[in-house]
C-alpha positions as CSV (number, residue, x, y, z in Angstrom):
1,X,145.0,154.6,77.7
2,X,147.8,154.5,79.5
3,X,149.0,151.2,82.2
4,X,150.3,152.3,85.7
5,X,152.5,149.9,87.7
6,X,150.5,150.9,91.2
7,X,151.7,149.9,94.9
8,X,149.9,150.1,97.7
9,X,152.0,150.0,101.4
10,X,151.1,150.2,104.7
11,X,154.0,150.0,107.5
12,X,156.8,151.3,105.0
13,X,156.0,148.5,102.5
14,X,154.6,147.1,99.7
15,X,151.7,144.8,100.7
16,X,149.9,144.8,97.1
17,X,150.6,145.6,93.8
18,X,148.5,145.9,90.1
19,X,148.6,147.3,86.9
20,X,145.7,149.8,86.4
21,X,144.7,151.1,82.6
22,X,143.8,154.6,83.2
23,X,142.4,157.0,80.6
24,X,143.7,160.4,82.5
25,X,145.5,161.4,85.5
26,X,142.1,162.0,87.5
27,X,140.9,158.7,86.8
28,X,144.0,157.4,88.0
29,X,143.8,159.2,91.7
30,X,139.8,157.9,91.7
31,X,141.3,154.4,91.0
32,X,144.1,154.5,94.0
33,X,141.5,156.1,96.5
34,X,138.8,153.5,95.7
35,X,141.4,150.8,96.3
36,X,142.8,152.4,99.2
37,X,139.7,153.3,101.0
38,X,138.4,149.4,100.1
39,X,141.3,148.1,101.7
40,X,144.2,148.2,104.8
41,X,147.2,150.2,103.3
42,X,148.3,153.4,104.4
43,X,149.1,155.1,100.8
44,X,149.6,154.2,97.3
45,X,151.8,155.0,94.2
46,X,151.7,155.1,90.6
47,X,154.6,154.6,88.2
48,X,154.7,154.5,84.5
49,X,158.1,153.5,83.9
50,X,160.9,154.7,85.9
51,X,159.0,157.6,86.8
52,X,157.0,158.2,89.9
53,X,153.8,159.8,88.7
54,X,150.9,160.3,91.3
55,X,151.1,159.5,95.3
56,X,147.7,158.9,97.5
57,X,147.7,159.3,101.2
58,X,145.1,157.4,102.9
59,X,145.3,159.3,106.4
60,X,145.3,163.2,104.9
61,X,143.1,162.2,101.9
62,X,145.4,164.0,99.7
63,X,147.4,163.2,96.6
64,X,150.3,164.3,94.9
65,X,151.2,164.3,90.7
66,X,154.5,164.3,90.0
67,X,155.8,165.2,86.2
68,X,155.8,161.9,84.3
């Protein structure tokens, strides 16, 4: 199980921020949307490290993985 570093903005900045334990990659984006959709922010991210690893948009309900 891996611990993602996750942000969660809304105007261009960081309004909250948690560590979520995540088994896989899809339980990460159903983590950030629930959050997202339960609260105000605009988008989310999740880093492991240095390295950018998922982005959820709020407003297109899409998300993004990038190579971690």
């Amino acid at each position: 199980m891996a611990v993602y570093e996750c942000f969660f903005f809304s105007d261009g900045m960081i309004q909250y921020w948690e560590n979520i334990a995540v088994r896989s990659g899809d339980h990460l984006v159903a983590a950030l949307r629930k959050r997202l959709f339960e609260g105000e922010w605009t988008f989310a991210e999740a880093w492991l490290g240095e390295a950018l690893v998922c982005r959820v948009d709020r407003s297109m309900r899409a998300y993004r993985h990038y190579a971690a």
